[in-house]
KOLVEX-380761 format. One record per residue (C-alpha): x, y, z; residue in one letter. Coordinates in steps of 0.5 Angstrom, whole numbers, padded with zeros to 4 digits, always signed. Example, Ala and Ser with C-alpha at 12.3 -4.5 7.8 and 13.67 -1.06 7.14 Angstrom:
+0025-0009+0016A+0027-0002+0014S
***
This chain:
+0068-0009+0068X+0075-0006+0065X+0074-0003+0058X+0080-0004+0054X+0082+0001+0049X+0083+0000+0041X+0089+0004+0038X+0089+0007+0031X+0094+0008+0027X+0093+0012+0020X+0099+0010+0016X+0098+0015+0010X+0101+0013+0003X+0107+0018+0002X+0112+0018+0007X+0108+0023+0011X+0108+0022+0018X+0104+0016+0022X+0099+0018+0026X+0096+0015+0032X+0089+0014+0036X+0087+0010+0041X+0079+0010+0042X+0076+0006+0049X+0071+0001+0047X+0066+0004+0052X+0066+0010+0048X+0065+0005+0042X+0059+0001+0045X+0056+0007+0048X+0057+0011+0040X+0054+0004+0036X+0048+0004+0041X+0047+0011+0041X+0046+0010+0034X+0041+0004+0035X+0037+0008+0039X+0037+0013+0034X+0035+0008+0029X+0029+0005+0033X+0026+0011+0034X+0027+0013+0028X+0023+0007+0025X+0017+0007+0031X+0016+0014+0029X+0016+0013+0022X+0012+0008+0023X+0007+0011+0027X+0007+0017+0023X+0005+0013+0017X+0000+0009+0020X-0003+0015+0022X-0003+0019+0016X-0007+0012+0013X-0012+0012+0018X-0013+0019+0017X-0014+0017+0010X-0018+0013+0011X-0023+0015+0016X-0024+0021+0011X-0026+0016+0006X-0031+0013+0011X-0033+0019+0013X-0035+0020+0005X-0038+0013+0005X-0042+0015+0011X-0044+0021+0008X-0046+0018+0002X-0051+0012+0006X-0054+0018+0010X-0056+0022+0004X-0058+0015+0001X-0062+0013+0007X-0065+0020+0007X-0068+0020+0000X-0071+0013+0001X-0074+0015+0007X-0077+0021+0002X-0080+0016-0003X-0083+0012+0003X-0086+0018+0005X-0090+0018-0002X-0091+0011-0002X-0094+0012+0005X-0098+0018+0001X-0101+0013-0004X-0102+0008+0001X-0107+0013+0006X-0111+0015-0002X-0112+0008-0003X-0115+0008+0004X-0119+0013+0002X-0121+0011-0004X-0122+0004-0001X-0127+0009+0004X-0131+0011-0002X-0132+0005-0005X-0135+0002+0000X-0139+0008+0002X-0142+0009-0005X-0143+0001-0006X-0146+0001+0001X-0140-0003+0004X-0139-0004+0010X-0133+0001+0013X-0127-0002+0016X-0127-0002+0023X-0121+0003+0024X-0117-0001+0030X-0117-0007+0025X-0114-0003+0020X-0108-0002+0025X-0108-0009+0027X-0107-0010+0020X-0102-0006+0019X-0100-0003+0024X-0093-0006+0030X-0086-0005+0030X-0081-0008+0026X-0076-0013+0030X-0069-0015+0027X-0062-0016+0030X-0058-0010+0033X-0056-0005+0028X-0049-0005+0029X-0048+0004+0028X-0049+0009+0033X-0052+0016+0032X-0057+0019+0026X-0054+0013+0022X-0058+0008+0027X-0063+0011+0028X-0065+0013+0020X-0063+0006+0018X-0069+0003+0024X-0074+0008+0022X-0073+0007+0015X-0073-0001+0017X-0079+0000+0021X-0083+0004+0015X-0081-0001+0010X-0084-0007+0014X-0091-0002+0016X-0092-0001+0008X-0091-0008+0007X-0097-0010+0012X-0101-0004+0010X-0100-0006+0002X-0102-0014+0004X-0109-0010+0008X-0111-0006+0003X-0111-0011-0003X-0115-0017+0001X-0119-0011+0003X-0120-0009-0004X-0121-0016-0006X-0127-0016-0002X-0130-0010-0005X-0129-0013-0012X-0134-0018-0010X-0138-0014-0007X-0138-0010-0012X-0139-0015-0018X-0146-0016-0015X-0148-0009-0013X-0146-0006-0020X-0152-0006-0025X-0155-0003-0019X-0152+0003-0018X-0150+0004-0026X-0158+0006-0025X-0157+0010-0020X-0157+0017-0020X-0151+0019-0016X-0147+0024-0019X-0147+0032-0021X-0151+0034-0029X-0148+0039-0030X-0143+0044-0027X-0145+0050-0023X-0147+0051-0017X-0153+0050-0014X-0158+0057-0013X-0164+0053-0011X-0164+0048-0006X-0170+0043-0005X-0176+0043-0001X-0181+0049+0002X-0179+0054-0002X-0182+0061-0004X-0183+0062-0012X-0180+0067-0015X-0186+0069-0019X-0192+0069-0015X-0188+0070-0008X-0193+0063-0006X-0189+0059-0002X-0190+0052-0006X-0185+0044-0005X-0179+0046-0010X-0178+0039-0012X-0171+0040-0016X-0165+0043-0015X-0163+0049-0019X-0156+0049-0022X-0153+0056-0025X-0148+0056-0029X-0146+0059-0037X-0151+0058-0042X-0150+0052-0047X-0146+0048-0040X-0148+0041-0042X-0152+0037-0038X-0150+0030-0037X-0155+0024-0035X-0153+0022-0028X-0155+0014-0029X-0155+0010-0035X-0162+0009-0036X-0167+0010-0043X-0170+0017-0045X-0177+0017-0044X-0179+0024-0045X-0176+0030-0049X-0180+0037-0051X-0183+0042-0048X-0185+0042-0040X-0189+0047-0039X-0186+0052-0034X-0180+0048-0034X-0179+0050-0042X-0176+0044-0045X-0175+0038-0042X-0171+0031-0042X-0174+0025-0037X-0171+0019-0037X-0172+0012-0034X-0167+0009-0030X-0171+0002-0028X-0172+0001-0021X-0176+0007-0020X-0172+0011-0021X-0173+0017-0026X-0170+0023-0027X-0172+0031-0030X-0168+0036-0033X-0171+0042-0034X-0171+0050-0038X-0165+0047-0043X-0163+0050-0050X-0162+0044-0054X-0163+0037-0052X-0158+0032-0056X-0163+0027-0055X-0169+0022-0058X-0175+0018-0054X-0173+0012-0053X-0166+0013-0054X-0160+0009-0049X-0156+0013-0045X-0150+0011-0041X-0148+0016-0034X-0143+0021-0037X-0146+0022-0044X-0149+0029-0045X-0155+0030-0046X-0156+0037-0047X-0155+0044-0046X-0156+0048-0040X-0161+0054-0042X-0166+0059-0040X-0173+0056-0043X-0179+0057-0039X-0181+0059-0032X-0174+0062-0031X-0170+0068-0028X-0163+0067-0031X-0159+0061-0035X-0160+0054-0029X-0161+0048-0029X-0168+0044-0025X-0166+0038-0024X-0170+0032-0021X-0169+0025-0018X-0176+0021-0017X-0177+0015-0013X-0184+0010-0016X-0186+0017-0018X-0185+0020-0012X-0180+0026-0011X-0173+0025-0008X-0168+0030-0005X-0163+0030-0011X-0158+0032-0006X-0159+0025-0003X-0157+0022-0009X-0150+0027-0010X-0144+0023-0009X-0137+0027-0009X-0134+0019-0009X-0138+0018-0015X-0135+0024-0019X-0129+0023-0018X-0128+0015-0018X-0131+0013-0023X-0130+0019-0028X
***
């Protein structure tokens, strides 16, 4: 194909001399599409430059997002963990109720069929640390959701259970008279005057003097004053054939006769007596046969019903 040329003539506007230029249309084609090139590439590479520079952009702002959820899904996996906390002391305290009120335990493998399996839902469409903390916390929500349910029937059967045992246990002695720790403990013991070894038929509490002694069940005072070798005294009736002696006390806060509720205090550890040293001689009777006060100790009693 021929190429024709194009002549130019510039023709000043004085008298000056005209001037000539003959230009071939190849070189002016090749020139305009030299230009376009230009141009295109031009705009494909501002283009991507500015595409990349808004992806960029915004995958730092989904980098923050995502930092931000993870931080977020971890502090709910922190308040689920003390949820779960609670939840393992009221199975706890469901165990002690139970064994003070002389309910049957929860067998252990029902308590994890009630509460136990793996959560089920559709694919969680992330990868990495944020999938897997999502599933747990998932899976947590949904096992604290059964164990809660389980724990509430369980305590609806113990409410009912209760309600019947109640007034029997308010008259039941089943707690610590008073603080200290126990120097004495009950059986064949030797006396520690005679050397004769002879039933002890109490425990002895060792505590500071004028430490306050408390009834271990509700029952009535039916008897105050002076024991003999256990000093002053304090016995109460309980009903059920249930009685019990407090002994070698300072100072009895309470009258013959008087009602007397678990908790209330009802004298003062002292030294009266047959005594080396400030203690307490506490007794539980059963028709008037001595029992093992410790028999009739329950840590759960001291601590759930305060």
């Amino acid at each position: 194909m021929a190429f024709k040329n194009i002549s130019l003539l510039l023709i000043p506007p004085d008298s000056g001399k005209v001037k000539g230029f003959t230009i071939s249309l190849f070189t002016i084609s090749a020139t305009l599409g030299a230009l376009a090139i230009t141009l295109l590439l031009t705009v494909f590479w501002g283009t991507a430059y500015f595409e990349e520079k808004l992806d960029r952009s915004q995958m730092g702002k989904l980098q923050t997002e995502n930092r931000f959820l993870l931080q977020r899904l971890s502090e709910m996996d922190n308040a689920l963990h003390q949820v779960r906390t609670q939840v393992d002391e009221i199975v706890t305290k469901d165990k002690s109720i139970r064994k003070v009120f002389d309910i049957p335990e929860v067998d252990p493998e029902t308590r994890q069929l009630g509460t136990g399996g793996t959560f089920t839902s559709e694919p969680i469409p992330l990868v990495g640390e944020a999938a897997f903390t999502l599933y747990n916390t998932q899976n947590e929500i949904q096992t604290l959701l059964r164990a809660a349910k389980f724990e509430n029937e369980s305590y609806a059967a113990v409410l009912d259970e209760v309600a019947g045992k109640k007034f029997l246990l308010d008259h039941t002695p089943s707690i610590h008279p008073c603080d200290g720790s126990i120097s004495r403990g009950f059986g064949m013991k030797a006396d520690p005057f005679t050397g004769l070894v002879q039933l002890h038929s109490g425990i002895d509490f060792a505590s500071d003097y004028g430490t306050p002694i408390i009834a271990t069940a509700d029952g009535k005072v039916q008897f105050t004053g002076w024991a003999g070798r256990f000093g002053k005294v304090v016995i109460i009736d309980h009903g059920f054939g249930y009685t019990t002696v407090y002994g070698h006390l300072s100072e009895i806060n309470v009258k013959k006769g008087q009602t007397v509720k678990r908790w209330q205090t009802i004298a003062m550890m002292g030294s009266t007596g047959y005594s080396t040293g400030p203690h307490l001689h506490y007794e539980v009777h059963k028709n008037d046969h001595p029992q093992n006060p410790d028999r009739f100790i329950l840590t759960e009693m001291n601590t759930l019903f305060q």
